[in-house]
C-alpha positions, -999 to 999 in steps of 0.1 A, spaced: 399 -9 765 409 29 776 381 51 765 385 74 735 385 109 737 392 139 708 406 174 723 401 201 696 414 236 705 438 258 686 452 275 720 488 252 722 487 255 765 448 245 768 454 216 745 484 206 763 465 209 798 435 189 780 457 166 769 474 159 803 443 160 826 430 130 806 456 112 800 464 114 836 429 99 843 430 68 818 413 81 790 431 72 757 434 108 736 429 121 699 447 156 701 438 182 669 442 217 667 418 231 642 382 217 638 386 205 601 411 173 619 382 168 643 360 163 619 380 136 597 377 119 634 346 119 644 325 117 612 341 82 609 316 51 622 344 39 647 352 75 655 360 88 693 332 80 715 337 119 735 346 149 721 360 187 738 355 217 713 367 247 708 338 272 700 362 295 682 391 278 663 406 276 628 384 253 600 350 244 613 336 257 645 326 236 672 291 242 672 298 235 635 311 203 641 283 189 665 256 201 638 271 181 616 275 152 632 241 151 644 229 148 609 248 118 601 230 94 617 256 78 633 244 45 651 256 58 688 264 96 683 296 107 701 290 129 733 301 166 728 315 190 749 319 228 740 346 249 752 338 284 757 346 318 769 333 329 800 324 361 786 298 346 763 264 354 766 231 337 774 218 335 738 251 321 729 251 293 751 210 284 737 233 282 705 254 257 718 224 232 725 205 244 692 231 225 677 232 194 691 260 201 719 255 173 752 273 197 774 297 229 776 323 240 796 338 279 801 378 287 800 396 288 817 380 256 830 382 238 862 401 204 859 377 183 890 348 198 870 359 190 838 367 155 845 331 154 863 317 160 828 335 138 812 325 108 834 291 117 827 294 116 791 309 87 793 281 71 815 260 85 790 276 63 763 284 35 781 243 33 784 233 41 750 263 10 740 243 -12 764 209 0 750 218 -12 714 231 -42 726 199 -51 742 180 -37 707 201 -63 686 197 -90 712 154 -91 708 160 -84 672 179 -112 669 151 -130 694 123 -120 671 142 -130 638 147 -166 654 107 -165 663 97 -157 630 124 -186 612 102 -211 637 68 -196 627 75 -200 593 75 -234 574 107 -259 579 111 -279 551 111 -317 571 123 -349 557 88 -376 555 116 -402 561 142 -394 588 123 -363 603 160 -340 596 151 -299 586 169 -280 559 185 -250 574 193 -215 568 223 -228 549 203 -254 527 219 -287 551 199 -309 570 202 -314 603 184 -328 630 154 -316 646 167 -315 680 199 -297 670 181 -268 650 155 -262 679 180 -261 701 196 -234 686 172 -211 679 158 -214 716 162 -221 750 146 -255 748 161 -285 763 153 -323 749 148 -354 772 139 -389 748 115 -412 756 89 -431 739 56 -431 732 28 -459 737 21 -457 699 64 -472 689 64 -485 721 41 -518 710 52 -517 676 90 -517 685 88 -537 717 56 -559 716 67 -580 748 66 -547 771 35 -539 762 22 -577 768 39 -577 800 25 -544 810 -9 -557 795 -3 -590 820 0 -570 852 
């Protein structure tokens, strides 16, 4: 699945050249021209997972934009880049950060250096995807630890548990799935003379 990347800029030949640097590099592409369509975008919970911005454009500001996505507590926040003039000064740029910006890039911009910092934002997400994976995973773990600490209601007769889902099933088969153990039968001494009295005689004979 390509990955998905918003280009916000008002300027019709740097959006185009966005556009077509990505595109031409396999990224799948969300083209806006003022920031209030970027934001429609990205505030969603299935949003773009990148995002280039304007500094300057018509409706919200980039900077904007990334402050306000960092306050929605998105579960994996989209990376952001800034796109700024090259004239812009130092304090302007500690801005850029204050807000919550991953990265920022000046215009006219470089296209092997742009798509540099795209491929690391995408790394970057790409990890924090396969951290919250792993975060579900031992929650899920822990929840199935808990269910077997707790108390299983067991049948006195048959030895079948009640579920999750209020059926019974047997005790092998619920184990089973909430771990990694593996059954092998037997028997026991115990059911072994009441249920077959002539092995334990003959064992008792040798």
């Amino acid at each position: 699945m390509p990955f998905k990347i918003l280009i916000a800029e008002d300027d019709v030949i740097s959006r185009h050249l966005l556009a077509n640097l990505l595109l031409k590099n396999g990224y799948e592409v969300i083209v806006c021209q003022n920031g209030n369509e970027a934001w429609e975008h990205l505030s969603k919970p299935n949003g773009p997972q990148l995002a280039i911005l304007d500094w300057m454009m018509p409706g919200l500001r980039g900077i904007d934009i990334c402050r306000n996505i960092r306050g929605l507590n998105l579960k994996i926040d989209p990376y952001m880049i800034i796109l700024t003039a090259s004239k812009n000064e130092k304090k302007d740029v500690i801005e850029v950060f204050r807000t919550g910006t991953n990265d920022y890039i000046e215009k006219p911009f470089n296209a092997n250096e742009l798509i540099v910092r795209v491929k690391l934002g995408e790394e970057h997400i790409r990890l924090q995807i396969e951290l919250s994976e792993r975060i579900k995973a031992l929650e899920e773990a822990h929840q199935h630890i808990q269910t077997l600490q707790g108390i299983l209601p067991i049948c006195m007769h048959c030895h079948n548990i009640r579920n999750d889902n209020e059926s019974w099933e047997q005790i092998e088969d619920y184990i089973s799935r909430h771990t990694e153990a593996e059954f092998s039968h037997g028997i026991c001494p115990k059911c072994a003379e009441k249920l077959y009295p002539e092995l334990d005689i003959a064992n008792k004979q040798k």
